[in-house]
Structures are given as C-alpha cells and as structure tokens.
N, C-alpha and C positions, 0 to 999 in steps of 0.2 A: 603348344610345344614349338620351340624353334624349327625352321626347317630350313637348309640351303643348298645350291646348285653344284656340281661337280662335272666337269667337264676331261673326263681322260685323253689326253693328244694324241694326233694319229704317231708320231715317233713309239707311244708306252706303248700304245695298241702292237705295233709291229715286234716289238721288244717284247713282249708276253707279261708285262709288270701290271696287268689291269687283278689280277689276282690276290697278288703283295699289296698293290695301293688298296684294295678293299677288305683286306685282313688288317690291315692296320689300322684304317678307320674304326672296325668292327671292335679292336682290340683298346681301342679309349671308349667304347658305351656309346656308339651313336650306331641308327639304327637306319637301314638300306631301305627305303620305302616306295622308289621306282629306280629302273633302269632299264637303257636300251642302247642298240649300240645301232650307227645312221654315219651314213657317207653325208657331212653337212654340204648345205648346199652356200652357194656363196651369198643369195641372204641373209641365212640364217649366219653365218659368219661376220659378215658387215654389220647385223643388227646387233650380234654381240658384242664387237668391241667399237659400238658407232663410239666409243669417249676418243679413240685414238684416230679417228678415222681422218684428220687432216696432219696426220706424222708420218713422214718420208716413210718407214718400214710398213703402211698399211700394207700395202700391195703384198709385200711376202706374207705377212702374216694370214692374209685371208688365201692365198693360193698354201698356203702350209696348211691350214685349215679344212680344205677341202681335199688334201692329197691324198685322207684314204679314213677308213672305219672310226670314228672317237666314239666313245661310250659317256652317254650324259646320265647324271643320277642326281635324284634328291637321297638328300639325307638329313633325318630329324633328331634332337638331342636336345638337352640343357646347354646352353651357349654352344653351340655346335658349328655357329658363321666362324668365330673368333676360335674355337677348337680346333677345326681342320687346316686354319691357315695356318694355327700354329704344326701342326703336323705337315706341313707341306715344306715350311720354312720358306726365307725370304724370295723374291724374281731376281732375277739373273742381274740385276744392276749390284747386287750386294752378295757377301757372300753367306747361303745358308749353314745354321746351325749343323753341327755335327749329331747324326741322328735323323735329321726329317728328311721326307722323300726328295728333293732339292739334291739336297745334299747326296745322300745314296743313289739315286736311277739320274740324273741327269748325264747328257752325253756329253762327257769331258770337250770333244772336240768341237764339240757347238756352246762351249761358255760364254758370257757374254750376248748370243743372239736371243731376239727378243724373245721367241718361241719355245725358248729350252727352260720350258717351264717344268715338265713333266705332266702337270694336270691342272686345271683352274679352279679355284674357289672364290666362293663370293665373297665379292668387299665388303658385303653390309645384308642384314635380312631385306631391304629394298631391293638391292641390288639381284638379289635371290629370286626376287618376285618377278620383276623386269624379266629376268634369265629363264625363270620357268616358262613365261608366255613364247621365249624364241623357241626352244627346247621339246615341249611340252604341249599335247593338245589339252583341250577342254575339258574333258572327261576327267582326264588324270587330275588338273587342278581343283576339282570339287572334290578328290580324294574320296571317292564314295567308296562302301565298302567291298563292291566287286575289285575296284582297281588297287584297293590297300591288299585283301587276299591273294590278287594275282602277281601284286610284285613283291608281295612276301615270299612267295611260294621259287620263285626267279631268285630271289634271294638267299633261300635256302638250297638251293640243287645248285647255284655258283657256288655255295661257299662247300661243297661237299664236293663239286667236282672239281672247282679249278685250285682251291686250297690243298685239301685229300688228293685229288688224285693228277694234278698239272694238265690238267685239261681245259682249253682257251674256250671264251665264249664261241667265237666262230665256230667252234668243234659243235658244242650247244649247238646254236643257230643250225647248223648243218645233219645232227640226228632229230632235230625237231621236221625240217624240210622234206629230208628222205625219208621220214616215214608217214609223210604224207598227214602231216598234224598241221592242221590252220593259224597260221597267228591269231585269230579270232579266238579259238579252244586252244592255243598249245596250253597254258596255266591251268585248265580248268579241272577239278578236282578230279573229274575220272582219269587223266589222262596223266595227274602226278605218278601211279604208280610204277606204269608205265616206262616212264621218264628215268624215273632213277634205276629201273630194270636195267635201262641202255646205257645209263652213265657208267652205272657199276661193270658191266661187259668190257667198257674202252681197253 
C-alpha cells in the first residue's frame, strides 16, 4: 500500500485547521497510520527542503519552520502521494483550485510567500521515504504492529475529539501530561479508556 508524508505548518497549527486538514484527508479513504506533533529543529528543516537550499528565501523558510509546533503524519491509500496533493491544491506560485485546502485556509495576507502553503505533501512516494527518515524514528519505519495499533488508536481519539468536539491536539498532549500518562504508555490499550473518559469531560 502506498504510503506518504504530511507535514501541517506552524501558521495551521496556530490557526486550529490541523482538525479540518485531517477530516478531509480522512474523507477521500486514506488512512492516518502515524502522527505527532514536534517543535522541528533546524536540521530537521534544512534536511527537508535541502532541494531549495541554495534560494535566496531558504533562510525564511527554515526560521518559519521552526517558529513553533507542525504536526508530521504518514498516511497510506491507493494513490494517496498524487491524492492528497490533489487535495491540497497548487503552491503559492499558481493559483489553487476552488475547493482544496490552498485554496480555503491559506492566509490571504501572506499570498505569494513561499511558506503559505498550509501543509506539505510529498512529491513522489521517494520523496515520502527520504521525508519519513527526517520525520520519523526507526521504530515507526518498520511499522510493526505495536506502532500501527498505537497510531491507530491516536487516530481515532483526534478524530473524536478534535472533529466532534473542537478540541486541539495540544489540549490532547496536555490531558495526556497532567495526568501523569508517559508518552511511552500514553496509546497503550489500558490506558484508551481512560483517555476518551477525559476527552468526553472537555
């Protein structure tokens, strides 16, 4: 099965749209298989867009990059690379289709800049692979079946809580913390019922 990278910008992160862009993926058949959300660091920024890295806007780009929380995810489907870009619509040099997130969540006032992309998607299932290794440890790329049940499980309490009920991952991250749950065990089957106990209180 196809699998490729998605990268939500710190602009959607702060704009609450990390909800919408994952409902909407969710609602063409492709399927959420990790996610996490990381202050990147500026290598891991540099390594991602090393193609552009001798263009006058690197610099903004990787300081935009690091300004604050992005949410990276795989996601697997039948043509799923060539799927979600169509769902993204065009980069900011052109104008996107009426309809894809481009088009809808971009910040009018920043058109044209190279960043006001809204989220990233992979150019190619290569390109996917390259991006999982910035992204992504070890672990998760063998895709074993602990780390397929546990971002299944992350998958289903976002889309029940921030769809249902507008509640930001951060919120997530933040009942998982204070209640003294280890990112180690926060997924782990005892600890789902738990989980949605708190979500459903918010």
């Amino acid at each position: 099965m196809e699998r490729t990278f998605v990268c939500i910008k710190p602009e959607s992160v702060r704009r609450c749209l990390v909800g919408k862009i994952i409902e909407r993926f969710e609602a063409h058949g492709f399927r959420l298989i990790a996610i996490k959300m990381i202050i990147s660091t500026r290598k891991q920024a540099a390594d991602h867009y090393i193609g552009c890295s001798d263009q006058p806007f690197f610099p903004k780009v990787i300081s935009y990059m690091t300004s604050g929380p992005v949410v990276a995810m795989i996601w697997e489907g039948v043509g799923v690379v060539k799927g979600i870009r169509k769902i993204l619509g065009a980069t900011p040099d052109k104008v996107p289709p009426p309809g894809t997130l481009r088009a809808e969540f971009r910040n009018n006032s920043d058109v044209g800049k190279y960043h006001d992309t809204v989220c990233h998607g992979s150019d190619s299932a290569e390109d996917a692979v390259r991006e999982f290794a910035i992204w992504f440890d070890k672990t998760l790329k063998r895709s074993s079946r602990m780390d397929f049940e546990r971002h299944e499980l992350i998958s289903t309490l976002w889309a029940e809580s921030v769809v249902a009920r507008s509640c930001t991952l951060q919120q997530i991250l933040l009942i998982i913390q204070s209640n003294d749950i280890s990112p180690k065990n926060a997924f782990d089957k005892n600890n789902r019922s738990a989980l949605k106990m708190l979500l459903q209180s918010m």
